[in-house]
N, C-alpha and C positions, 0 to 999 in steps of 0.2 A: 564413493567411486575411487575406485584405485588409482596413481599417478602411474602416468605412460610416460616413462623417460626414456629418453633417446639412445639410450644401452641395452632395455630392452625393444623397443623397434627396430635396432639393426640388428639385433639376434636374431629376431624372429625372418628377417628381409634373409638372413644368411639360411635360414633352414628351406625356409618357401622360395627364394628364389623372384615374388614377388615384389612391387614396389612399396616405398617407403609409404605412401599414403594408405594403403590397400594394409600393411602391417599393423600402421596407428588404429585405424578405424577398427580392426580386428578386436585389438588389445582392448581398444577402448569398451569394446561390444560384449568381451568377456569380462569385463575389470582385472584386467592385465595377466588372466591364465593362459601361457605361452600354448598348453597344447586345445586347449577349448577353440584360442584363436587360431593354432593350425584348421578346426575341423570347421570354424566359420569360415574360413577362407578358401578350401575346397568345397565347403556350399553354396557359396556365395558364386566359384566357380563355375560350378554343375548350374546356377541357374542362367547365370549370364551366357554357358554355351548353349543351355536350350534355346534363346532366342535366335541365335547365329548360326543355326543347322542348314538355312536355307543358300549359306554362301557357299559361291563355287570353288569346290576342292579337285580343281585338275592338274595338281602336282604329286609327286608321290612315288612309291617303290613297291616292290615286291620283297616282302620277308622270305628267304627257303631255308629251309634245315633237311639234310642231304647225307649220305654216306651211305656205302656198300656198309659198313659195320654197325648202320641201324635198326632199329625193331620196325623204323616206319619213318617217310620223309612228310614235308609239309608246308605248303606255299600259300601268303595270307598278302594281299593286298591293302597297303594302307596310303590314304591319300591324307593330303593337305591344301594348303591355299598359297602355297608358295613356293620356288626352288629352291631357295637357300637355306630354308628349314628342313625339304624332302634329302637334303644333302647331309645336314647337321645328325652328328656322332649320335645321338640320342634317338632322333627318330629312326635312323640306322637301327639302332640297338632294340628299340621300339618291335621295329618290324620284324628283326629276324627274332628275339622273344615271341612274337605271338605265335610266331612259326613253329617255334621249338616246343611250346606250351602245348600246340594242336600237336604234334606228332608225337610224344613223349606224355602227354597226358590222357586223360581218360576220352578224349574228342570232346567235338561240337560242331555240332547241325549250324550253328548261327552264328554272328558277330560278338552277337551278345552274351550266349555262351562263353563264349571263351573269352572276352573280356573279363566275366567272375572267376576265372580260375586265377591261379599263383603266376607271380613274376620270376621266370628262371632267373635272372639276375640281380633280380629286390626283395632276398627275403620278409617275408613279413607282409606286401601289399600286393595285391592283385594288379592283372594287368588296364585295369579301370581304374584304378588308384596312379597311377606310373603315367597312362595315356590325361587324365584329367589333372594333375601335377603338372603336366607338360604345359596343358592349355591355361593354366593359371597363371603361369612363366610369360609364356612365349605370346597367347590371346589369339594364336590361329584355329581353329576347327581341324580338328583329327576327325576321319572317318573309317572305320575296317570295312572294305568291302570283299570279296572274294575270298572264301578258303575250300580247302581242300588237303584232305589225308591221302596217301597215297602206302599201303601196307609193304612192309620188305628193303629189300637193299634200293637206295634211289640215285639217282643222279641230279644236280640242278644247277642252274646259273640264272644271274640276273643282269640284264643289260638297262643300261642308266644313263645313254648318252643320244639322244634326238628321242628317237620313239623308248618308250619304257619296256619292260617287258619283262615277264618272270617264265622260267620253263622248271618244272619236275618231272625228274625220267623217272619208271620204274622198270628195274634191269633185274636181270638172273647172272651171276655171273661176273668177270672181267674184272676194270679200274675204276677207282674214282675217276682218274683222268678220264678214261675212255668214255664212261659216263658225263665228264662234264664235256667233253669235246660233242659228244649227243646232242649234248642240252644245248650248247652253242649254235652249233646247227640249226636244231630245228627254230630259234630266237631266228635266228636271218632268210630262214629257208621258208616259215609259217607250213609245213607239212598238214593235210588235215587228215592223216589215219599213218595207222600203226605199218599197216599193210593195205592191200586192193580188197579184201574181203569186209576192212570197217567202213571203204568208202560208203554212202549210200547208195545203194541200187537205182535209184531213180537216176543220179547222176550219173553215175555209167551208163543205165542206156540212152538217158539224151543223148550223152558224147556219143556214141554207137549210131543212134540214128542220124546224128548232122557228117561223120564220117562215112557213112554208107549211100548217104544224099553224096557227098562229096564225091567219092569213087565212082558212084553212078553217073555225074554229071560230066565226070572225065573221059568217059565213053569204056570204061572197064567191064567186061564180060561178069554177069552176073555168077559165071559160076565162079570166079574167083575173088567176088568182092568181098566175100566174109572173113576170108582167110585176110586181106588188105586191112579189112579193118580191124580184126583181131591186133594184125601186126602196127597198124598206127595206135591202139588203143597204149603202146608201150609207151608212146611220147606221152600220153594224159597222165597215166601213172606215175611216171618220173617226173612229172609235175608237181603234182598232188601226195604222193605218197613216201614215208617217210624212207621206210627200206630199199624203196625203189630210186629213190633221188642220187642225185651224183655228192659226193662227200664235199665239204666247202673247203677242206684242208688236204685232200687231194682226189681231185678231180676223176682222176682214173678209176676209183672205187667207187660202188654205192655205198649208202650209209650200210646197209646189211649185210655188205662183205667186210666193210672195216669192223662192224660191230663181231661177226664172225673169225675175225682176224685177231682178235683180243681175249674170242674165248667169251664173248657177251649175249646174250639175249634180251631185245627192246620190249617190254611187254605192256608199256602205258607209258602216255605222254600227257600233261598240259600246260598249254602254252597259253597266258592272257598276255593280253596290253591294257595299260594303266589305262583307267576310263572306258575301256570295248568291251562287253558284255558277249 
């Protein structure tokens, strides 16, 4: 059996990032092949975090990769068990990699997908190799949950401060800025359509029939309650809808006059929050 000396244990501590006992036992388990004990110690990882999937991962961020000057944008939700890890430069990096991975590579349908493809920023190791290196480091639970491609020039931003939340615009048109001032928006505003034509028809005419109940109990002539309610149907929209809403950076606009004003077209939106399905 090979001697494990403490020169190489701290080598190996400085490459893994792992502790000194986790390095010995390694070394010891290959007889002191520095890369055999990297790969036991990423297995050794991989099993220890199979047991741990069942912990709650309610911290976390939204990965986006965004730009009018790209082929395609792309927003991936990645959680953890902690905030000062969901903060920490790497799972940062983490996140917006998986992002970049999904819109700039070939896609993926799943989590898991795209965890086997390449690491934009770690040649050589996939982003399952980068994600499970982490959890051998640090011993929290990584989760991908949520992705999505979005084709053409995009907008996006992610907000990080009380509630989480990731938005990817897709635009025709305009700024980055304009597009991320979009993204901003719809993060505080929670829009749920593009326009009044994606709302759901069933929700329109509920609101329709509780404002025509309304009109009607006001004592309003029924020949003019349809046109009333057409006309109040504006406040639900500017509600609910994202062109139709008042701009959050100035008021006097809707969002589809500012977007208009830049020379923009909004033609898809999604908006999550960390943990809401």
């Amino acid at each position: 059996m090979a001697e494990i000396n403490a020169a190489a244990v701290n080598a190996l501590r400085k490459k893994t990032g792992v502790s000194m006992m986790i390095c010995k036992e390694a070394l010891a388990a290959t007889e002191g092949n520095e890369d055999k004990a990297v790969e036991y110690i990423r297995k050794k990882g991989i099993a220890t975090q199979g047991g741990r999937q069942d912990r709650e991962t309610s911290f976390g961020r939204f990965g986006i990769y965004a730009g009018l000057d790209k082929k395609a944008g792309g927003i991936v939700e990645l959680k953890c068990e902690s905030a000062p890890v969901a903060g920490s430069d790497e799972f940062v990096q983490l996140a917006n990699d998986l992002a970049k991975q999904l819109a700039t590579g070939p896609g993926a349908k799943t989590a898991e997908e795209l965890l086997d493809q390449p690491s934009p920023s770690k040649p050589g190791s996939t982003l399952r190799d980068v994600k499970d290196d982490m959890f051998n480091r640090i011993r929290e639970v990584f989760k991908v949950g949520r992705l999505t491609r979005l084709e053409g020039p995009t907008g996006g931003y992610c907000h990080n401060a009380g509630t989480v939340s990731g938005v990817l615009v897709q635009v025709e048109g305009g700024t980055d800025e304009a597009a991320k001032d979009v993204s901003m928006h719809i993060a505080a505003m929670r829009p749920l359509a593009v326009n009044t034509s994606e709302l759901d028809p069933a929700v329109v005419e509920k609101e329709r029939g509780i404002l025509r109940e309304q009109a009607l109990a006001e004592g309003k002539p029924a020949n003019i309650v349809d046109k009333m309610v057409e006309g109040r149907l504006k406040n639900f929209y500017a509600e609910r809808v994202l062109l139709e809403q008042a701009f959050v950076k100035e008021n006097s606009l809707s969002v589809g006059k500012y977007a208009e004003s830049k020379g923009m077209k909004v033609k898809k939106f999604v908006h999550w929050e960390l943990g809401k399905e």
